[in-house]
N, C-alpha and C positions, 0 to 999 in steps of 0.2 A: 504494500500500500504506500502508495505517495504520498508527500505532503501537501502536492495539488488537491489529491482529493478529500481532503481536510477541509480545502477553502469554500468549495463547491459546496460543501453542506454532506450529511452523507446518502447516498444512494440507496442502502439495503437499511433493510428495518433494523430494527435495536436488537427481536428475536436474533435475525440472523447472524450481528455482529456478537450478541451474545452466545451462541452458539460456538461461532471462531473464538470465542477466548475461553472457552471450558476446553475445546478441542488441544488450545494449546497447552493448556496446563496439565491435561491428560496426555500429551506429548512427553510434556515437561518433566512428567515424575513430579510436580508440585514445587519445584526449585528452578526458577527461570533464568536462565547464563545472561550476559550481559547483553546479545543478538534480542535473545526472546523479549527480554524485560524491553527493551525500545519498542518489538513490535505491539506488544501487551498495553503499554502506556498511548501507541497510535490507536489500538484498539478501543482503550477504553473512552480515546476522547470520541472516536468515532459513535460509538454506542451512545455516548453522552448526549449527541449531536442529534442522532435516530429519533431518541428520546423527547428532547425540545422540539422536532419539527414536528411528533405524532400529538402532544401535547398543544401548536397551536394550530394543529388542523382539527383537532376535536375542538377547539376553543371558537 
């Protein structure tokens, strides 16, 4: 994941990006290297993002 697609807002649901972060942790053995921990941190801002757009479209 880029950090272009950061800016854009994110594209898959919150589901889905939560999904990719249990996957990785389940990858991970529960202990994320210093790779994952970056991906994990894009991850969650993306999820974060999912999150706020589902919130002001139900709004």
């Amino acid at each position: 994941m880029s950090p272009d697609s950061l800016t854009r807002g994110s594209e898959r649901s919150a589901a889905e990006v939560n999904e990719q972060i249990r996957a990785l942790w389940m990858r991970a053995g529960g202990t994320l290297s210093a790779q994952e921990r970056a991906e994990y941190e894009l991850l969650v801002v993306e999820w974060a993002a999912a999150i706020r757009s589902a919130v002001i479209e139900a709004a």
